[in-house]
C-alpha positions, 0 to 999 in steps of 0.5 A, a space after each residue: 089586644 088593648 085590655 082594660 082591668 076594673 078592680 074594686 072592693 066587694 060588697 061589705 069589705 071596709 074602704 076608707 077611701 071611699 068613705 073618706 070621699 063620700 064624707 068629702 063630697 058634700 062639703 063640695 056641694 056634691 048632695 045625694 052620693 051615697 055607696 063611694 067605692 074607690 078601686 083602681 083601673 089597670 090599662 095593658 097590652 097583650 101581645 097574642 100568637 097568632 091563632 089565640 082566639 078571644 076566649 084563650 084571650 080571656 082565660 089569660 086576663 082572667 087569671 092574670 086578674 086572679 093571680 096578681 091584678 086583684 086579690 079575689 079574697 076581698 076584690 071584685 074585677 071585671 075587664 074589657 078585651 079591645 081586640 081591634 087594631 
């Protein structure tokens, strides 16, 4: 299973990087952006046994997500299970 991981900050955190970016934007004749938020998007693959349906799937990546891909205290995540092969 291909699984795609959104990570970026909540609502009301401080991101200098996305400050940074949006002040930036304009002196490039970008006009009208507003709400810059710079995360990071974490591409990996599971290996399921056989017989792991798609919610024990996204029980997995969800705690995967909540120990270790995102902090949840300051951290919003969402992510997208590709089971196709």
């Amino acid at each position: 299973m291909d699984v795609r991981v959104y990570v970026t900050p909540k609502k009301g955190i401080l991101d200098p990087q996305g400050v940074a970016v949006e002040r930036a934007l304009p002196a490039l004749g970008f006009e009208g952006v507003s709400e810059v938020r710079v995360g990071k998007f974490i591409e990996l693959r599971l290996a399921s046994p056989p017989g792991t349906t798609a919610e024990q799937a996204h029980r997995n990546v969800d705690e995967m997500c909540r120990k270790l891909l995102a902090n949840p205290i300051i951290e919003d995540f969402t992510f997208e299970i590709d089971a196709g092969e």
